[in-house]
N, C-alpha and C positions, 0 to 999 in steps of 0.2 A: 705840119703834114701837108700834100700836094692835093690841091684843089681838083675835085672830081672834072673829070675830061670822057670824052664820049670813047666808048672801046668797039671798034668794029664786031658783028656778030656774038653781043651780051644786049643784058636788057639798058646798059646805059647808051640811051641813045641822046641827043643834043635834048629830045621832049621830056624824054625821063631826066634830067639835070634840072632841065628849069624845071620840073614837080617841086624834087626835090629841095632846089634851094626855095623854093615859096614856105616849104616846112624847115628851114634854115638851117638844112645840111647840105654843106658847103663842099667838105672836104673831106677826104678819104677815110680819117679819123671819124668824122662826125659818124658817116656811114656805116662803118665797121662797129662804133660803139652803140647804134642804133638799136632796138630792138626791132627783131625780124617781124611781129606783130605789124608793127607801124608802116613797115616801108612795102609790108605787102597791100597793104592799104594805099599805101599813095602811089605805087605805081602797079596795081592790079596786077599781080602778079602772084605763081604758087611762092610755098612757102620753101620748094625744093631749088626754084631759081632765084629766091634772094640769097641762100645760102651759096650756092656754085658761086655768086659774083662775089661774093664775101670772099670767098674760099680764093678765086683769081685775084682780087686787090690784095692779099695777103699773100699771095705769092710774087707780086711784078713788085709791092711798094714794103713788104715786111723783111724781116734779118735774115738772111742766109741762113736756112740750119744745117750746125756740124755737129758732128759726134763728139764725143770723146777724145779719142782718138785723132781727130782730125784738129782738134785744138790744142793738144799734147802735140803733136807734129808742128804748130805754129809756132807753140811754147819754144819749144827746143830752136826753130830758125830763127827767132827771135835774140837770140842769144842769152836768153833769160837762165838754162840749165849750164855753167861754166862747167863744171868738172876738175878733178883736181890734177887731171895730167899723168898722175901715175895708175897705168895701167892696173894693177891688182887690186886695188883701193876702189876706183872708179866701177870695177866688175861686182864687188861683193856688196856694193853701193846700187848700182844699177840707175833706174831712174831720181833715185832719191840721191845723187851724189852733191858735190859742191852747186849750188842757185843762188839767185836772186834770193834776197830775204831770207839764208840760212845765217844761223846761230851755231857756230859748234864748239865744243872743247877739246884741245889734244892734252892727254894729262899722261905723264911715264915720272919716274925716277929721275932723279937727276942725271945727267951727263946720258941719257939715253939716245938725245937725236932728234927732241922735239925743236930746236929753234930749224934745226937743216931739214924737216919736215916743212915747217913753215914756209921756209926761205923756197926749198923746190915747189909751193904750191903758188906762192907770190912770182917765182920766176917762170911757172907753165900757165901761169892767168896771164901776165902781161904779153908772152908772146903770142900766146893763143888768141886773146881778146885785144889787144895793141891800147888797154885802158887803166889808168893810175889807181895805184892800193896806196893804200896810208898805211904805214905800218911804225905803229907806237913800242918802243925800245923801250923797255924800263930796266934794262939789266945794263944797258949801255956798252952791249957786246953785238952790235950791230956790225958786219962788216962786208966792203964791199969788195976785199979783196977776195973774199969767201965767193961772192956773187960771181964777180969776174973767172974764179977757179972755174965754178959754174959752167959758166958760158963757153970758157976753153974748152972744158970735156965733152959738152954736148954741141962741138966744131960749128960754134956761131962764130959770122965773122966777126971781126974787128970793129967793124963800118958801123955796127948797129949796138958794141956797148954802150955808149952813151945814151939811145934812142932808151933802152932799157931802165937806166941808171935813173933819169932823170922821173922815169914814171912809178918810181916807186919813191913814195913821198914819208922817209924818216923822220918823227918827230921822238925826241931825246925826252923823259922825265924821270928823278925818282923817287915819287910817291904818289897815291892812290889818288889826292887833290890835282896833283898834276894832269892825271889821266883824264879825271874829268874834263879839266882845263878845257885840254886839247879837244877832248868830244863834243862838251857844251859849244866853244870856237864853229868845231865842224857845223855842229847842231845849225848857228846862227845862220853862219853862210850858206846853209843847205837853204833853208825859208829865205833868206836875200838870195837866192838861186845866181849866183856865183857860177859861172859858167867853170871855172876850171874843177871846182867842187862839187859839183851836180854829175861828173864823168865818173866819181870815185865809185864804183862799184864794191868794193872788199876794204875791209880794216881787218890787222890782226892787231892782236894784244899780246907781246910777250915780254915778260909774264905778267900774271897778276900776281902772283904769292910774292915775287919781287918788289912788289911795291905795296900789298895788303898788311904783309907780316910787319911789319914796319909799327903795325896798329892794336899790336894783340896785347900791348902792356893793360892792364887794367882800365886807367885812367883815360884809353884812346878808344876801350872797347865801343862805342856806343856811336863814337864817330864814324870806327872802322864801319860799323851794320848802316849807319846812314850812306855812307860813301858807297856802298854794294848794291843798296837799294837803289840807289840815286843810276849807278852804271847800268844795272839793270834794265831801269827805265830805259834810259837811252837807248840802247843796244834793240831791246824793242821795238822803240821808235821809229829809230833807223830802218830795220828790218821789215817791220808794215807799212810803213807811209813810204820811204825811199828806196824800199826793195833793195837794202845796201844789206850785203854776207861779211857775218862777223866771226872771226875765229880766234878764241882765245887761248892761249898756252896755262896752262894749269901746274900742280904739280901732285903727283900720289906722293902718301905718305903713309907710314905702316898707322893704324888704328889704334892698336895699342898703346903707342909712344908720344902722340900728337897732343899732348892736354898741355897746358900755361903749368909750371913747376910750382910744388905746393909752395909756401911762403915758409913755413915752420922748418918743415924737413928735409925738402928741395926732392922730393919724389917728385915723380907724377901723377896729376891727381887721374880719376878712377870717373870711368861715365858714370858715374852717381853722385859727381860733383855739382852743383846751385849752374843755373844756367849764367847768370850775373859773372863768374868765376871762369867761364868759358865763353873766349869773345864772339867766337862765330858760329855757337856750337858743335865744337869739333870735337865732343867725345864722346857725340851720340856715337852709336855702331850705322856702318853704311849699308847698305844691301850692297853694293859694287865691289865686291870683292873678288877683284878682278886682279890676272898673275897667281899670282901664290899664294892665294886667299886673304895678306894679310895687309894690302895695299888699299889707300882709297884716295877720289880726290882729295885736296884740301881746300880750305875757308867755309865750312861746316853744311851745317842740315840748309840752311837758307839756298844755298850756293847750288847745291843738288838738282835739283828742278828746275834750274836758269836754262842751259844750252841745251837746244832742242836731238840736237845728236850728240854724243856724251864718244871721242874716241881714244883707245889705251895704247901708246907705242910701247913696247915691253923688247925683251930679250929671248932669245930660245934658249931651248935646254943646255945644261952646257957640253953636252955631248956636240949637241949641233955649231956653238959656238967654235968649239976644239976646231973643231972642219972649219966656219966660214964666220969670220969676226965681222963681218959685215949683216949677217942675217938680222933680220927685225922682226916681230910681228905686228900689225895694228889691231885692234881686237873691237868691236861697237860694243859699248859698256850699253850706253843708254841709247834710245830713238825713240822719237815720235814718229817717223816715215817706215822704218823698213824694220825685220828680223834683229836683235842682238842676240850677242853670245857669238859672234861668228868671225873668224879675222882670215885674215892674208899675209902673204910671207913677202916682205920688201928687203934693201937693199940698202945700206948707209955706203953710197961712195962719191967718188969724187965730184961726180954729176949730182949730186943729192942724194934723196930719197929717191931708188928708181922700182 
C-alpha cells in the first residue's frame, strides 16, 4: 500500500505524517486500519475529520466501485459470454447463453441433427471468437466436407477456409478410456500452460453414448461408472479453473426399453431390477420427459445432474414436418441459469442449424 504523503487542504499536513509515523503508521493501509480513537489522539483532531480523510484515501487509493451491471457490461467485452450464433437459441437463452465455464448437453434421437448443431456452434465460435475448439469424434463421422458445405452456404470466402479448418482441432477415439486420454493430455498441457492449449476455449464431446455403451456388459459395468466419474471431474475442472465451455452430445432414449436384456428370457428387465444389473442406472424413471413424454437422456440417474444446462433437439409435429422437413425444435430440459420448459423453432439446412 502507498506510503502516506501530505494532501493539500486535509488534515495530513508534512507535521501530521511525521506524528504519525513516530506511532508507526506509515502507510495508507496502516491509517485506514487504524482506529479512529487513536489517531484522534495523535493528531488532535474531531472524530468527524479523521473519518472525512479516511473517507478521501479510500477514495483516491481504494477499488473503483461498479455495480452489477457495470461488471456484467465488462463480462460480456471481455469476450467471456461467446454465444451460440444461432439467433433463436441465443434469444430464449438470453444472458445465460453459450460462456466461459458452461457445461451443457444436446441430447435428441438419433439422426435428429445433433452432430450439425454442434458443428454450426463450433463453426459460429471460431469465426466470431477467431479461437481453437477441440472437438473429440468418437463416432468417427467427423467431416470436413460437411464444414466446408458450411462455409459455402454462409458465402465465406475461399481465402479463409483453411484459417477455419485448422482451429478446429479433431481428436479421433472409440471408447470411453480414449476420451479420457485425450482430456487427461489436455488436462496436463493446460497446468504446463502450453501456449497453443491455453487458447482452447470450447471442447465438444460427440458422442458419449458412442463410446459409454461400449460398457454396459455386466463385467465392464463398474469401469463404465469410474470412467463417468473420472470425465465428470474433468469437465468440472476444466470449467472452474480454465473457464473452458464443454458441450456434450448425448442421446434420448425411450424409458421404457433402455434396461441390459434379462439373461434367462431375453426381455427387458423392469426398474425394479438390483441396481448391480443396471450399469449406469438407467432404469430408474427420469423427470425429463421431455417430446413425447417417453424419451430421456441416456447413461443413467448419475449422468442427470452433470451438465449444468440439460438441451433437447427434437422434431415438430408431423403436420409441421408435412410443410417444412427442415423444422427443429431445441427445448431447455434442465438449467441451473435460466427458466426450462421453453424452446425455439430452428432450422436444419445447408448452412447448419440456423
Amino acid at each position: 500500500m502507498s506510503k502516506l504523503q501530505p494532501i493539500d487542504k486535509t488534515e495530513l499536513s508534512e507535521y501530521s505524517i511525521s506524528l504519525l509515523n513516530r506511532c508507526h503508521i506509515h502507510t495508507v493501509s496502516d491509517f485506514l486500519n487504524e482506529k479512529s480513537e487513536k489517531l484522534q489522539n495523535i493528531l488532535k483532531i474531531k472524530e468527524a475529520q479523521v473519518l472525512d480523510t479516511k473517507k478521501l484515501l479510500r477514495q483516491i487509493f481504494g477499488p473503483e466501485k461498479q455495480t452489477l451491471a457495470q461488471l456484467f457490461s465488462h463480462w460480456i467485452s471481455d469476450g467471456c459470454l461467446y454465444k451460440t450464433g444461432i439467433d433463436n437459441l441465443d434469444s430464449i437463452l438470453g444472458s445465460e447463453s453459450l460462456q466461459s465455464g458452461s457445461i451443457w448437453e444436446i441430447c435428441g434421437s438419433s439422426g435428429v441433427g445433433k452432430t450439425q448443431l454442434a458443428l454450426s456452434v463450433v463453426i459460429n465460435f471460431v469465426i466470431s471468437k477467431a479461437l481453437p475448439v477441440l472437438y473429440i469424434d468418437t463416432k468417427l463421422d467427423f467431416s470436413a466436407v460437411r464444414i466446408r458445405q458450411m462455409l459455402e452456404s454462409r458465402c465465406i470466402g475461399r481465402n479463409v477456409y483453411a484459417g477455419i479448418m485448422q482451429l478446429i482441432k479433431v481428436e479421433r477415439c472409440l471408447s470411453a478410456q480414449g476420451v479420457l486420454n485425450i482430456l487427461e493430455n489436455f488436462e496436463k498441457e493446460m497446468e504446463n500452460k502450453n501456449a497453443t492449449v491455453m487458447n482452447i476455449n470450447l471442447i465438444i464431446i460427440d458422442s458419449m453414448p458412442a463410446a459409454w455403451f461400449l460398457l454396459k456388459a455386466n463385467e465392464d459395468q463398474l469401469a463404465g461408472k469410474w470412467l463417468l466419474s473420472r470425465l465428470t471431474n474433468l469437465i468440472y475442472k476444466f470449467a472452474q479453473k480454465y473457464y473452458v465451455a464443454v458441450i456434450i452430445i448425448n442421446l434420448s432414449v425411450p424409458i421404457m426399453t433402455d434396461g441390459p436384456l434379462n439373461k434367462n428370457s431375453g426381455d427387458i428387465q423392469t426398474q425394479d431390477s438390483e441396481e448391480y444389473d443396471d450399469p449406469y442406472g438407467e432404469n430408474a424413471y427420469s423427470q425429463e420427459r421431455h417430446q413425447n413424454g417417453n424419451l430421456r437422456p441416456a447413461l443413467g440417474r448419475y449422468w442427470q445432474s452433470v451438465p449444468r444446462l440439460r438441451l433437447s433437439l427434437g422434431y415438430g409435429s408431423k403436420l409441421e414436418l408435412d410443410k417444412d422437413d427442415t423444422l427443429r425444435y431445441i427445448t431447455v430440459i434442465n438449467s441451473c441459469y435460466s427458466a426450462t420448459h421453453i424452446k425455439c423453432p430452428v432450422h436444419l439446412t445447408a448452412k447448419g442449424i440456423i
